[in-house]
C-alpha positions as CSV (number, residue, x, y, z in Angstrom):
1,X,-5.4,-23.8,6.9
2,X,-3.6,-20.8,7.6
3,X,-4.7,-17.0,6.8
4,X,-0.8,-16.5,5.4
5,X,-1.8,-19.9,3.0
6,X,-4.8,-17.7,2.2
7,X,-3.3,-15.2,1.0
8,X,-0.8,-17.1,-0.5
9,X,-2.9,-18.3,-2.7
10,X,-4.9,-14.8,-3.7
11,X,-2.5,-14.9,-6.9
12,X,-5.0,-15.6,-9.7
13,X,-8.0,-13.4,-7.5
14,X,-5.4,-11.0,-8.1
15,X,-4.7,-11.2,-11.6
16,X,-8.2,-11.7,-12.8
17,X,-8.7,-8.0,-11.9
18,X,-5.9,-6.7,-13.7
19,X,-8.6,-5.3,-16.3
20,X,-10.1,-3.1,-13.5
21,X,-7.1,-1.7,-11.6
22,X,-8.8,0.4,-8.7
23,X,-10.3,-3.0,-7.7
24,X,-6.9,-4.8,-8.2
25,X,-5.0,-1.7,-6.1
26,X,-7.3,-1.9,-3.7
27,X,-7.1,-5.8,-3.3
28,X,-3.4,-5.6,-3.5
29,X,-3.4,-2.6,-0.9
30,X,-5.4,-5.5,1.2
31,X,-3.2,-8.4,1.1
32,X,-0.3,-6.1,1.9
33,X,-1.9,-4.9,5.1
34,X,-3.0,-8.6,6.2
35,X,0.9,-9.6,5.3
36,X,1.8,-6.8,7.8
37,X,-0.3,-8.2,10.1
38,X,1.0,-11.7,9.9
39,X,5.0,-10.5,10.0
40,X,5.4,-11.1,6.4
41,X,7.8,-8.8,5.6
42,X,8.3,-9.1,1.8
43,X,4.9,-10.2,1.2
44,X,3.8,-7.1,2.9
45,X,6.0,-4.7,1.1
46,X,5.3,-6.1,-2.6
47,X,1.6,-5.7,-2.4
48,X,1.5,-2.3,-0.9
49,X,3.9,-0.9,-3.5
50,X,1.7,-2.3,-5.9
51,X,-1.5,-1.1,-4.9
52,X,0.3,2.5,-4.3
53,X,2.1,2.5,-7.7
54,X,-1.3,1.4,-9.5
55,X,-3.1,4.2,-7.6
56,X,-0.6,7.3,-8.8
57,X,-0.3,5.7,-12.4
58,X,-4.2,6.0,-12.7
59,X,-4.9,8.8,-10.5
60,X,-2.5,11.3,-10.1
61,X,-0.1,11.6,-7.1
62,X,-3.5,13.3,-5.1
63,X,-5.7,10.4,-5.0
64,X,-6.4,10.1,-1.6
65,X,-7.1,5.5,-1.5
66,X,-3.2,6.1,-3.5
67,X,-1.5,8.2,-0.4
68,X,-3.4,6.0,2.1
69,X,-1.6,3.1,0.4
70,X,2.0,5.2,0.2
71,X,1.5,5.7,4.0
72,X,0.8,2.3,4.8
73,X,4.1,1.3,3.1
74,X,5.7,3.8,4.8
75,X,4.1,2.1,7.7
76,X,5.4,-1.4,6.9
77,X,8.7,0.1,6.3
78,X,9.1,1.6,9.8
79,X,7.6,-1.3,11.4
80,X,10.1,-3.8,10.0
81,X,13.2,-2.2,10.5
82,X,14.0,-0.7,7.2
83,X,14.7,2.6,8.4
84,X,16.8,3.6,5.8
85,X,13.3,3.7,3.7
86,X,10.7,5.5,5.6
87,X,12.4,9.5,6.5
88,X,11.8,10.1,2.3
89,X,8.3,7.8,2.3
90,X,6.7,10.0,4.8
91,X,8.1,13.0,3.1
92,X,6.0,12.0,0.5
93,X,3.2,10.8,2.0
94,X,2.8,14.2,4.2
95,X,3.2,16.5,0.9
96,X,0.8,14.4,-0.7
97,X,-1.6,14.6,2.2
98,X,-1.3,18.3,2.7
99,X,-1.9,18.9,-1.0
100,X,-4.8,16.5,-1.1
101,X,-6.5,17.6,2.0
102,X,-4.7,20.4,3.9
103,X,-2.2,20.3,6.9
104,X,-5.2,19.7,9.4
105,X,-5.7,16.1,8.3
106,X,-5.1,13.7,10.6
107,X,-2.7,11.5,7.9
């Protein structure tokens, strides 16, 4: 078995959190990174928006696990070409950031 089948086949982990969403954001935020890892582009992408849309729709645009997730869709982005994507991501993701936690965070 392969991790990508793995992860293929997180679909109904996934939706049996859907009544707690930090725990289904951060699941999501999860498979999105491992996708990254494995060169699955779309995969990747999906997840990560999810688990960054869930976090600002529950928390607020300041919610730190939220603009960790925005920046590792930025990340994706950049990594796999979409250039096009990423200059107004990490706009976002650095405001965010220095709201959140000040310019002299690492992020």
């Amino acid at each position: 078995m392969r991790v990508v089948d793995l992860l293929d086949r997180s679909g109904p982990l996934l939706a049996s959190t859907a009544a707690q969403p930090d725990v289904a954001a951060r699941l999501q935020h999860v498979v999105g990174n491992a996708y990254a890892a494995l060169g699955e582009l779309d995969k990747s992408i999906a997840h990560l928006q999810l688990a960054a849309d869930s976090y600002r729709t529950h928390h607020g645009e300041l919610h730190w696990p939220g603009i960790e997730a925005a920046c590792d869709l930025a990340g994706a982005l950049l990594r796999f070409g979409r250039l096009d994507e990423v200059a107004e991501r990490q706009a976002d993701v650095a405001r965010r950031a220095v709201a959140a936690r000040g310019a002299n965070h690492p992020l």
